[in-house]
PAVO-79726 format. One record per residue: x, z, y of N, C-alpha, C, O in turn; residue in three letters. Coordinates in nm, 3 decimals, padded with zeros to 5 digits. Each point is the difference from the previous one (the first is absolute). Layout:
residues N
<lumvo n_u="X" n_w="Z" n_v="Y" ca_u="X" ca_w="Z" ca_v="Y" c_u="X" c_w="Z" c_v="Y" o_u="X" o_w="Z" o_v="Y" residu="ALA"/>
...
//
This chain:
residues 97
<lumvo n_u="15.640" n_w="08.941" n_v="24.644" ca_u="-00.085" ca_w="00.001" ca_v="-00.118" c_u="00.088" c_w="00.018" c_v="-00.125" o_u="00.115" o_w="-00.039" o_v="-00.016" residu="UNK"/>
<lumvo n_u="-00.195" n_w="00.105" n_v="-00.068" ca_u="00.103" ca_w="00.055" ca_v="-00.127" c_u="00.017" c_w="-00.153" c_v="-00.093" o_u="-00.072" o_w="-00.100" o_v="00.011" residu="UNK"/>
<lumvo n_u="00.152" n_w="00.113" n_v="-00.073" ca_u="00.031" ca_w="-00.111" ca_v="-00.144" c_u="-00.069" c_w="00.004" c_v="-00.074" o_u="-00.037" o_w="-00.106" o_v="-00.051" residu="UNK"/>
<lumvo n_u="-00.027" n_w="00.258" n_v="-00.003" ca_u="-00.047" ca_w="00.036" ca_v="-00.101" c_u="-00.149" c_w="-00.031" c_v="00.059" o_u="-00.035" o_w="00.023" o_v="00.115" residu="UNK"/>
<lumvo n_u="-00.071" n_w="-00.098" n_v="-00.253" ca_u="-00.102" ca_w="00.037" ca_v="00.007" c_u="-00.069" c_w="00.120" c_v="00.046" o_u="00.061" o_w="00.102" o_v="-00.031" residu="UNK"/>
<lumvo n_u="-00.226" n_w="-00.071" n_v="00.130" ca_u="-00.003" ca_w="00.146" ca_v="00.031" c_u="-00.161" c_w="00.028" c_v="-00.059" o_u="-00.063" o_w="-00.084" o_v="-00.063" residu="UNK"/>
<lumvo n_u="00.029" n_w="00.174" n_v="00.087" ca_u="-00.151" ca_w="00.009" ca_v="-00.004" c_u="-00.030" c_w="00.045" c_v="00.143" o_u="00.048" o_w="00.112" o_v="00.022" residu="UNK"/>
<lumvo n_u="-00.107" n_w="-00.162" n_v="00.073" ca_u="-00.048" ca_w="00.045" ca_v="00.146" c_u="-00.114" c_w="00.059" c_v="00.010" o_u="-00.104" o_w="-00.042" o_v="-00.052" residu="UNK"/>
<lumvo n_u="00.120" n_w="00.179" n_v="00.143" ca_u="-00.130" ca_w="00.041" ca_v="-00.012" c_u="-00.116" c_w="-00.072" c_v="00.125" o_u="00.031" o_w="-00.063" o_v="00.102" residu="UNK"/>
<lumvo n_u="-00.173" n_w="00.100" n_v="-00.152" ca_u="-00.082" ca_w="-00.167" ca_v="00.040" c_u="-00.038" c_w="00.136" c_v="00.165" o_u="-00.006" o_w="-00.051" o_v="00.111" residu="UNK"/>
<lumvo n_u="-00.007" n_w="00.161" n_v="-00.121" ca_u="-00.025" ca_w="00.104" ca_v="00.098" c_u="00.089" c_w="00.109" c_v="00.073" o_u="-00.048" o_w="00.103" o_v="00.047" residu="UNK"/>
<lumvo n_u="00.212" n_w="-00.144" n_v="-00.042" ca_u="00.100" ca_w="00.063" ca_v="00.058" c_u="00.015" c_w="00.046" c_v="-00.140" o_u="-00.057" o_w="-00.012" o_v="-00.109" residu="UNK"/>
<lumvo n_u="00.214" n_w="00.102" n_v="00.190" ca_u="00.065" ca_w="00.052" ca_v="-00.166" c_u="00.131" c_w="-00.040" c_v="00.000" o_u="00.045" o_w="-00.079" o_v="00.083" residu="UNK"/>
<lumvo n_u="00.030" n_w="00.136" n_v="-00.183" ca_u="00.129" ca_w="-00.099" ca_v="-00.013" c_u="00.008" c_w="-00.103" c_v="-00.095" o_u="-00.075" o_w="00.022" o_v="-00.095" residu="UNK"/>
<lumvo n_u="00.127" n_w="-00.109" n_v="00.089" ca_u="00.035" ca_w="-00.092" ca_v="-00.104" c_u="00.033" c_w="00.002" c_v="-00.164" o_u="00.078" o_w="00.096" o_v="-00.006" residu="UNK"/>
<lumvo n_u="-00.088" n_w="-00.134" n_v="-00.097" ca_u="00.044" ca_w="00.062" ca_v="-00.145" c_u="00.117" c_w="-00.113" c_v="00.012" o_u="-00.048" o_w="-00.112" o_v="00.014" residu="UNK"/>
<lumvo n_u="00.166" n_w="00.116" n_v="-00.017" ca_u="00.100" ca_w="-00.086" ca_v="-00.051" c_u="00.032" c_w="00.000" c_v="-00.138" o_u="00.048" o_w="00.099" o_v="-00.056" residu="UNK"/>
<lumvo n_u="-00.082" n_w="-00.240" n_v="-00.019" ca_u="00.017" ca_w="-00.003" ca_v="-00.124" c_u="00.162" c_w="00.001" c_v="-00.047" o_u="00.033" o_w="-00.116" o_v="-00.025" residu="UNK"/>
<lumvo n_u="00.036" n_w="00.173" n_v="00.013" ca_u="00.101" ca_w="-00.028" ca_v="-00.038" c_u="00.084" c_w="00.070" c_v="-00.124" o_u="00.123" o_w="00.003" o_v="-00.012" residu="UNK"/>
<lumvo n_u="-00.186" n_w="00.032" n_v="-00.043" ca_u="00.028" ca_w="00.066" ca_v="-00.170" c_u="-00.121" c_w="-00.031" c_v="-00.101" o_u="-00.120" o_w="00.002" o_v="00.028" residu="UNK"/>
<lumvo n_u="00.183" n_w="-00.030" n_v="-00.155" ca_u="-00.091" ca_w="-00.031" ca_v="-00.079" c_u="00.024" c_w="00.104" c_v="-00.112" o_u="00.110" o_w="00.054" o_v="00.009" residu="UNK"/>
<lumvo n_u="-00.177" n_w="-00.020" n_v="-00.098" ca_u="-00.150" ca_w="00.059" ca_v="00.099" c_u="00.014" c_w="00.070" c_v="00.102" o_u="00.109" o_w="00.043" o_v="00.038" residu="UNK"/>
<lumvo n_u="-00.254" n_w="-00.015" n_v="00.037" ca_u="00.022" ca_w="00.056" ca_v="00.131" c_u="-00.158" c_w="00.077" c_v="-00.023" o_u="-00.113" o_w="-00.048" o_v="00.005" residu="UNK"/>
<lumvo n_u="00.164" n_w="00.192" n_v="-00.032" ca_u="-00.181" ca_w="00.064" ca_v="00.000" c_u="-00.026" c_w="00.100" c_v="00.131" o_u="00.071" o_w="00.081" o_v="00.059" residu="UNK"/>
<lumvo n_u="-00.211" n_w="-00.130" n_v="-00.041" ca_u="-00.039" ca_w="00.033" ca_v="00.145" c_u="-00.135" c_w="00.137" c_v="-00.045" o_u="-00.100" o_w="-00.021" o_v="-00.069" residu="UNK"/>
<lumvo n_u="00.136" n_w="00.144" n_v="00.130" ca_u="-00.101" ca_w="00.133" ca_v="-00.007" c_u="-00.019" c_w="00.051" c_v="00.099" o_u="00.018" o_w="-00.030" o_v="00.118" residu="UNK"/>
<lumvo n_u="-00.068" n_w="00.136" n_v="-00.187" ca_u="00.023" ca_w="00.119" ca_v="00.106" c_u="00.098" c_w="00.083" c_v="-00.067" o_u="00.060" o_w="00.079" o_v="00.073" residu="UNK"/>
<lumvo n_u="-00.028" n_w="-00.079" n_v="-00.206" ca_u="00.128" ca_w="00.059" ca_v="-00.047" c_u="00.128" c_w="00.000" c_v="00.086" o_u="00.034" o_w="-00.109" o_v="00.045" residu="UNK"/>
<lumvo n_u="00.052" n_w="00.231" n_v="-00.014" ca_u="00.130" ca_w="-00.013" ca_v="00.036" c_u="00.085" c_w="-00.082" c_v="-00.078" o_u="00.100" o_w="-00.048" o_v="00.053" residu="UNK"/>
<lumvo n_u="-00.132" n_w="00.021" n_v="-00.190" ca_u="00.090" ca_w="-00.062" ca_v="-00.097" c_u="-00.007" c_w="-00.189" c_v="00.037" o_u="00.092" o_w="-00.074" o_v="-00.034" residu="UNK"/>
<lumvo n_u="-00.195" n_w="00.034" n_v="00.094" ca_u="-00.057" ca_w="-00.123" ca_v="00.046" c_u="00.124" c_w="-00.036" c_v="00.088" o_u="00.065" o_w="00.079" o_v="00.068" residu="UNK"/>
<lumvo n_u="-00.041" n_w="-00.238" n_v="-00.086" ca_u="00.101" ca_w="-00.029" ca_v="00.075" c_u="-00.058" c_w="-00.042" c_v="00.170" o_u="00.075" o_w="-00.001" o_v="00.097" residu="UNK"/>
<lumvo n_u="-00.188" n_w="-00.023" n_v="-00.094" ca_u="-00.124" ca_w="00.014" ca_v="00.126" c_u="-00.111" c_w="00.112" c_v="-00.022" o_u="-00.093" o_w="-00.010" o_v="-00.080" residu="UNK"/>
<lumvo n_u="00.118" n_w="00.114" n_v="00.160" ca_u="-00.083" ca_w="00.091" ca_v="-00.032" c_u="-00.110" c_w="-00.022" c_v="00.114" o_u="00.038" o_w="-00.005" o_v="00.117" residu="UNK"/>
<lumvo n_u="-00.136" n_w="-00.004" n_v="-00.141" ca_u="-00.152" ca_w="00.005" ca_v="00.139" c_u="-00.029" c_w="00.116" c_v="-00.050" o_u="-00.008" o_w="00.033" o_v="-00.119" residu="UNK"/>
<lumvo n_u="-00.016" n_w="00.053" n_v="00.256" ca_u="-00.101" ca_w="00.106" ca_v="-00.027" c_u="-00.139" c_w="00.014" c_v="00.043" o_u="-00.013" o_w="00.047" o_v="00.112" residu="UNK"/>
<lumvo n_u="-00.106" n_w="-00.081" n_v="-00.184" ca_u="-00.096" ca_w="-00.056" ca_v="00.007" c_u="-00.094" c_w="00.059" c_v="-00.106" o_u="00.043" o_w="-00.019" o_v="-00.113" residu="UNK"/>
<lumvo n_u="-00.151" n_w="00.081" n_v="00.118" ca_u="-00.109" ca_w="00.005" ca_v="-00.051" c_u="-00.023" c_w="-00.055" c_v="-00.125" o_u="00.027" o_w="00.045" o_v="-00.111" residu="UNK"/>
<lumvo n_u="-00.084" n_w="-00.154" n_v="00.147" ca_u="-00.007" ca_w="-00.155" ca_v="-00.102" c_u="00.120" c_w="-00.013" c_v="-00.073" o_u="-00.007" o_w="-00.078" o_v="-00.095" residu="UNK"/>
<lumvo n_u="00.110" n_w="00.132" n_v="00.113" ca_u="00.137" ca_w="-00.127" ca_v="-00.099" c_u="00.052" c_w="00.143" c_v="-00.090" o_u="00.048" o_w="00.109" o_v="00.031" residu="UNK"/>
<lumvo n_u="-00.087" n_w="-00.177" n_v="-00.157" ca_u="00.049" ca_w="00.076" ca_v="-00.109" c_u="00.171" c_w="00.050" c_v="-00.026" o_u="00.086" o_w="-00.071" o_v="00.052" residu="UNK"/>
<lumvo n_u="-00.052" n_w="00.173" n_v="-00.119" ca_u="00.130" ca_w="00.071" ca_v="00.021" c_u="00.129" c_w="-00.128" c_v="-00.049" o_u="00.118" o_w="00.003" o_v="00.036" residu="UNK"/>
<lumvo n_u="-00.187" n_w="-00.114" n_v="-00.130" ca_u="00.111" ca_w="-00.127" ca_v="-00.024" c_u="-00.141" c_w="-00.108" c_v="-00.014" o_u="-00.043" o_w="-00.031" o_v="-00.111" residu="UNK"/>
<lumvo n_u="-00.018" n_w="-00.016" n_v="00.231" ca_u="-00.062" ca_w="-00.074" ca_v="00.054" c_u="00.014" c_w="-00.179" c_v="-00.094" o_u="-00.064" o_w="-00.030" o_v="-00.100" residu="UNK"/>
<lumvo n_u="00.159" n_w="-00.054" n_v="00.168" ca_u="00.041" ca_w="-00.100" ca_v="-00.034" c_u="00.139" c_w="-00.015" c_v="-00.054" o_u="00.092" o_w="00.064" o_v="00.049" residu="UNK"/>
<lumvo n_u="-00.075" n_w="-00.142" n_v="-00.144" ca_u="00.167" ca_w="-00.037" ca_v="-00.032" c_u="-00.018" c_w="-00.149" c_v="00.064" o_u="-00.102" o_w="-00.067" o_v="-00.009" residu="UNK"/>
<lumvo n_u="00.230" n_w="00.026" n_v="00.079" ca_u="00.004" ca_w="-00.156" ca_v="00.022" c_u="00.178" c_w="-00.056" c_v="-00.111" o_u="00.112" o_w="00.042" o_v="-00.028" residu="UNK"/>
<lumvo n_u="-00.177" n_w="-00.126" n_v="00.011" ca_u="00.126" ca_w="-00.092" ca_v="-00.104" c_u="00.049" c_w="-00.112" c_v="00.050" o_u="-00.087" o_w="-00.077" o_v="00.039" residu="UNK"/>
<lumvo n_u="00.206" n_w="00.037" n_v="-00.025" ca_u="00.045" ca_w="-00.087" ca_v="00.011" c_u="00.002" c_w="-00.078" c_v="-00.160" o_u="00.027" o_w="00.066" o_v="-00.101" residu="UNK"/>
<lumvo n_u="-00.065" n_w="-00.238" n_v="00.096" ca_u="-00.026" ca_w="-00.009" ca_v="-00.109" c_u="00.067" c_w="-00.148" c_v="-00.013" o_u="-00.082" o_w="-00.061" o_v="00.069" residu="UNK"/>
<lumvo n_u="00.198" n_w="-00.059" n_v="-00.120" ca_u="-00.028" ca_w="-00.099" ca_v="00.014" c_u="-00.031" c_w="-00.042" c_v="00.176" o_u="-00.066" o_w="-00.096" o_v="00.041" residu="UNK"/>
<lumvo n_u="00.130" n_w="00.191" n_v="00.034" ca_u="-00.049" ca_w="-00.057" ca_v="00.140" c_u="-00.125" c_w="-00.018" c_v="00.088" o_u="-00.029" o_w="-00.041" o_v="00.113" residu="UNK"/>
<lumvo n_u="-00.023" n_w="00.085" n_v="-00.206" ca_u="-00.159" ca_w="00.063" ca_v="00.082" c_u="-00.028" c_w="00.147" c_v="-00.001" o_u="00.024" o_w="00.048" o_v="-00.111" residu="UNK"/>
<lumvo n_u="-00.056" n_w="00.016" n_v="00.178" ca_u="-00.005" ca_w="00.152" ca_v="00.037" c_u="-00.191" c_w="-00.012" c_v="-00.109" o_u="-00.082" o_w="-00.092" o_v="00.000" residu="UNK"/>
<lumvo n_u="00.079" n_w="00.199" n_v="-00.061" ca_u="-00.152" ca_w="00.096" ca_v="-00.067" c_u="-00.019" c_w="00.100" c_v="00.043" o_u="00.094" o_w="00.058" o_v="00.054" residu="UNK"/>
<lumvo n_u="-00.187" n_w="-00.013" n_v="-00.060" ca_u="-00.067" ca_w="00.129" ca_v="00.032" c_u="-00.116" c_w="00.066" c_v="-00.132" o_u="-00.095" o_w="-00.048" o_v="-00.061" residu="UNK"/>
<lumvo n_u="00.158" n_w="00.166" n_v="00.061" ca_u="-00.071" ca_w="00.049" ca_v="-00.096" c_u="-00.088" c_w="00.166" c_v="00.009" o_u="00.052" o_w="00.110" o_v="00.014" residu="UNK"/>
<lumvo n_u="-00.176" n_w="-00.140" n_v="-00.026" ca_u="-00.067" ca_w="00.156" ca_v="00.027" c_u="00.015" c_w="00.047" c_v="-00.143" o_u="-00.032" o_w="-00.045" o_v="-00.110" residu="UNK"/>
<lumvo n_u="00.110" n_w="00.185" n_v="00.167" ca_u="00.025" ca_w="00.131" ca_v="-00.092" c_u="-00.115" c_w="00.111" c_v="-00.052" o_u="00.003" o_w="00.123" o_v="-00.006" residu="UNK"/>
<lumvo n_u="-00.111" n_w="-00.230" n_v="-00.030" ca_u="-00.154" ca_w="00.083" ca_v="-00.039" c_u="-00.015" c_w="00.109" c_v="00.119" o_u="-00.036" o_w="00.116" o_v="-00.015" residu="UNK"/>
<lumvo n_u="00.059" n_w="-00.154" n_v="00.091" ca_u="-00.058" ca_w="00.053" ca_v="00.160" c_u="-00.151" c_w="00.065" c_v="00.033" o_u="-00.070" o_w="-00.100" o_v="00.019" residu="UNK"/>
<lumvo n_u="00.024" n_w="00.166" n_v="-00.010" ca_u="-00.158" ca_w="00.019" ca_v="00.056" c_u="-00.033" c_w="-00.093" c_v="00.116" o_u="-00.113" o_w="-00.049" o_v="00.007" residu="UNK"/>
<lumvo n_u="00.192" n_w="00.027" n_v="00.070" ca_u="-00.062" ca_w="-00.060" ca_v="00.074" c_u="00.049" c_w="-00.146" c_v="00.011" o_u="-00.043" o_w="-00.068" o_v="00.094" residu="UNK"/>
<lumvo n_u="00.136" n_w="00.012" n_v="-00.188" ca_u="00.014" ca_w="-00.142" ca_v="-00.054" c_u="00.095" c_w="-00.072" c_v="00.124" o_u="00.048" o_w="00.060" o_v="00.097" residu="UNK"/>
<lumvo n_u="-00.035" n_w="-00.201" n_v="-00.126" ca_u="00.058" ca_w="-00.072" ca_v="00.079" c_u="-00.067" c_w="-00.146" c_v="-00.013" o_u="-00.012" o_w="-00.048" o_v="-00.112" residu="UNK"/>
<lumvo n_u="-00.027" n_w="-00.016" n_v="00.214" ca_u="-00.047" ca_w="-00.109" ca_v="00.065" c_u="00.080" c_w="-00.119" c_v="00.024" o_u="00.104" o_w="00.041" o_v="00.050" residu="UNK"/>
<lumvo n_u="-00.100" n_w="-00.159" n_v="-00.061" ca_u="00.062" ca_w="-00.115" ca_v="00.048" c_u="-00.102" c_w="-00.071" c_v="00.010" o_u="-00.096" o_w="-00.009" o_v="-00.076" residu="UNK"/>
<lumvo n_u="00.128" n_w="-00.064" n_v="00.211" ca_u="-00.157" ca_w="-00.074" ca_v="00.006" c_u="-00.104" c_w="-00.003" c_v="00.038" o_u="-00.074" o_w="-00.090" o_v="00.038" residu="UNK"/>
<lumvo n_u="00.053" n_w="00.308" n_v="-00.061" ca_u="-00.169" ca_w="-00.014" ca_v="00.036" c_u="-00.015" c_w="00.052" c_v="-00.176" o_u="-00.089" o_w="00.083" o_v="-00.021" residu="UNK"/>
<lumvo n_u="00.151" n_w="-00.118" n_v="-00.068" ca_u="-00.020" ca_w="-00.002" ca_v="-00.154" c_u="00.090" c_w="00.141" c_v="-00.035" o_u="00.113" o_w="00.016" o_v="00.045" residu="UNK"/>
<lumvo n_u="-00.193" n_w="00.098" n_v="-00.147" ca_u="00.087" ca_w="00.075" ca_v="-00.054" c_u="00.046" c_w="-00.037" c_v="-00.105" o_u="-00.056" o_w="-00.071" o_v="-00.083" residu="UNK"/>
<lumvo n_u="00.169" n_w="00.119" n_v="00.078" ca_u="00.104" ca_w="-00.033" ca_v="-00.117" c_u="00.002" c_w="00.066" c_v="-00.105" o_u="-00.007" o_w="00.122" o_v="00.017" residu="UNK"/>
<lumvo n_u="00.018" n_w="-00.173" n_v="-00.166" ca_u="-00.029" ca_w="00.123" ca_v="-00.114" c_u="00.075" c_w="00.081" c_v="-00.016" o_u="00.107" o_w="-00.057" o_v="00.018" residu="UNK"/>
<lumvo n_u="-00.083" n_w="00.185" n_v="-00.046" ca_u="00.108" ca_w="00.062" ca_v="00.011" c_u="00.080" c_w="00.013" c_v="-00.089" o_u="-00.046" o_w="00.047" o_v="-00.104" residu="UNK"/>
<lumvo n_u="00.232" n_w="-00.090" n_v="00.106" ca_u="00.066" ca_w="-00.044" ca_v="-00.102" c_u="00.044" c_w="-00.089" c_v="-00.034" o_u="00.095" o_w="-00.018" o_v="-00.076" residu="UNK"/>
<lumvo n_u="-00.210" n_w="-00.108" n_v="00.173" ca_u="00.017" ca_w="-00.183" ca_v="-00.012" c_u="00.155" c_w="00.020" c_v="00.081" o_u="00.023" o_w="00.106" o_v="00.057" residu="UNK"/>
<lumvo n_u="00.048" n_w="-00.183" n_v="-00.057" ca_u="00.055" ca_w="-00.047" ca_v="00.146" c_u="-00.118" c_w="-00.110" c_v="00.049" o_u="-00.093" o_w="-00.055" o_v="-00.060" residu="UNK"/>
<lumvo n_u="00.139" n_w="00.049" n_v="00.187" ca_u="-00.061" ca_w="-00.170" ca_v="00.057" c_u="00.103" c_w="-00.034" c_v="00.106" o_u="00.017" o_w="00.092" o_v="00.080" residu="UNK"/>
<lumvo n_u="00.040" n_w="-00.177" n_v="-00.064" ca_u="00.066" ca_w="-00.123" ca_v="00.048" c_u="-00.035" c_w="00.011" c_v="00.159" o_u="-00.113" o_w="-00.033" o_v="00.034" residu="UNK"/>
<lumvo n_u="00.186" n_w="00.068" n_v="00.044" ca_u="-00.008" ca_w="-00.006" ca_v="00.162" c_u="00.043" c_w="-00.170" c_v="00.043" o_u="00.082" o_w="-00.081" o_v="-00.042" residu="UNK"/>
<lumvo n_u="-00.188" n_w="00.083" n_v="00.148" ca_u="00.040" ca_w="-00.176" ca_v="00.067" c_u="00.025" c_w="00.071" c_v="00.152" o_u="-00.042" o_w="00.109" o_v="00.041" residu="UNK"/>
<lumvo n_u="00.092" n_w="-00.170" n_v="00.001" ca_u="00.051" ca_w="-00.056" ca_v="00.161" c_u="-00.177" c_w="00.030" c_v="00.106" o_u="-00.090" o_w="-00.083" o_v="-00.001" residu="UNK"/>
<lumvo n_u="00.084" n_w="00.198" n_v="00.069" ca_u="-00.122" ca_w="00.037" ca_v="00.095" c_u="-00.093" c_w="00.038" c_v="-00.092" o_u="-00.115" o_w="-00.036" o_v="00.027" residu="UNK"/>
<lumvo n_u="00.134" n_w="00.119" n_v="-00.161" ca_u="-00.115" ca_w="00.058" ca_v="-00.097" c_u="-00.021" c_w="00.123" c_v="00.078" o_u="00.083" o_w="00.073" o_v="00.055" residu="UNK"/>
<lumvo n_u="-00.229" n_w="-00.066" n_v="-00.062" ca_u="-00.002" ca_w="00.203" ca_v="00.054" c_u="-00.040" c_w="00.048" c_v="-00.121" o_u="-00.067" o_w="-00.038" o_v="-00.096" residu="UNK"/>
<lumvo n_u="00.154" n_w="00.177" n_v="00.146" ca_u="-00.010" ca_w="00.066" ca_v="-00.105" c_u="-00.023" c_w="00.149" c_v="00.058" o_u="00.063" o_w="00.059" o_v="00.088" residu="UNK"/>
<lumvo n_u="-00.178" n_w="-00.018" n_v="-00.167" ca_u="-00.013" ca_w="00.193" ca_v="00.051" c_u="00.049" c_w="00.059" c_v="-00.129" o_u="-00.035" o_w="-00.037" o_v="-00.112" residu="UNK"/>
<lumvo n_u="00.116" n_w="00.127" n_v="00.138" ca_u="00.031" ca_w="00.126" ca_v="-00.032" c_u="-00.103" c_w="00.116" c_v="00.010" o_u="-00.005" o_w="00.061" o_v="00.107" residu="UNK"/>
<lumvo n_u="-00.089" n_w="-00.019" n_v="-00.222" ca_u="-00.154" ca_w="00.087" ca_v="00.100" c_u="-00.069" c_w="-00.087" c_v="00.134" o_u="-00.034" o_w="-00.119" o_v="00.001" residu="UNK"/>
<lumvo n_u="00.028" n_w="00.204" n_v="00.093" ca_u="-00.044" ca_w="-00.079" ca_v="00.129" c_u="00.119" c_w="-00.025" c_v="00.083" o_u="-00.033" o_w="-00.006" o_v="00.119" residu="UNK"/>
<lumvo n_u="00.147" n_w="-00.010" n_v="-00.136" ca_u="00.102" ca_w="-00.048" ca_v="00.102" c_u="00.028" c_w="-00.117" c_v="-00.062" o_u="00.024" o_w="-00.025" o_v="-00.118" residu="UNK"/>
<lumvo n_u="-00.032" n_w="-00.053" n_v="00.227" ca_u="00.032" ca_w="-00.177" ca_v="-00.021" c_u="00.079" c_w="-00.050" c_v="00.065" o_u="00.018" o_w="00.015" o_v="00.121" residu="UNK"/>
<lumvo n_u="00.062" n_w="-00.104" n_v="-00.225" ca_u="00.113" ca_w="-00.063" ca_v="00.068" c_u="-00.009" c_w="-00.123" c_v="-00.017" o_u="-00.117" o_w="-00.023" o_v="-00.028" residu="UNK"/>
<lumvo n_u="00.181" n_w="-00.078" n_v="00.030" ca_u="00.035" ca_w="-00.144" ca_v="-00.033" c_u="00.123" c_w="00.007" c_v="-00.055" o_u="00.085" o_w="00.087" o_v="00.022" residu="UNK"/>
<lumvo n_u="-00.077" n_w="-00.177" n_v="-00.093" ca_u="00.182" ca_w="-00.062" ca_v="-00.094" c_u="00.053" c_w="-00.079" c_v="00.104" o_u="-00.091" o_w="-00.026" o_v="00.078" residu="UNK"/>
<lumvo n_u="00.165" n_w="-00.008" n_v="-00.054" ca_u="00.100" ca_w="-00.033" ca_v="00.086" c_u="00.151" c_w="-00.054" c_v="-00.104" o_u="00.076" o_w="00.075" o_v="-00.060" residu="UNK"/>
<lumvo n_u="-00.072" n_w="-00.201" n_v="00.066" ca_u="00.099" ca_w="-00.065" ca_v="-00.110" c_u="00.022" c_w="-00.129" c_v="00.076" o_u="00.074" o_w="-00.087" o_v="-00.047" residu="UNK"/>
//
């Protein structure tokens, strides 16, 4: 198991290993996690390392980002806890910390 916090995907997939801050996840080649996916915008999410808690932030996305079950405003950060799910569009993962 990695050191680093991950995001797991909840339906197969590979793993997101958090381990750069920031860390932006697309479909852009420029994305340091690129998904190629339908749903996930060309710079999707940024995640932050912040004070020791990892954020997540939607990049005015069309198709937004979720924690919870709850979409997120786009631009907020919000604060990741320990087993939060979180979708990216329709691919869902969990935080893993």
């Amino acid at each position: 198991m990695s050191k680093h916090p991950m995001l797991v995907p909840e339906k197969g997939g590979m793993n997101i290993e958090l381990n750069s801050s920031p860390l932006k996840i697309g479909r852009r080649d420029a994305c340091d996690v690129v998904l190629d996916h339908a749903k996930i915008s060309g710079t999707h999410a940024v995640l932050t390392l912040e004070s020791g808690s990892w954020r997540i932030c939607d990049t005015r996305t069309r198709n937004g980002i979720k924690v919870n079950g709850k979409r997120l405003r786009s631009g907020v950060p919000h604060e990741l806890v320990n087993n939060d799910s979180v979708a990216l569009g329709d691919l869902e993962y969990r935080f893993i910390h």
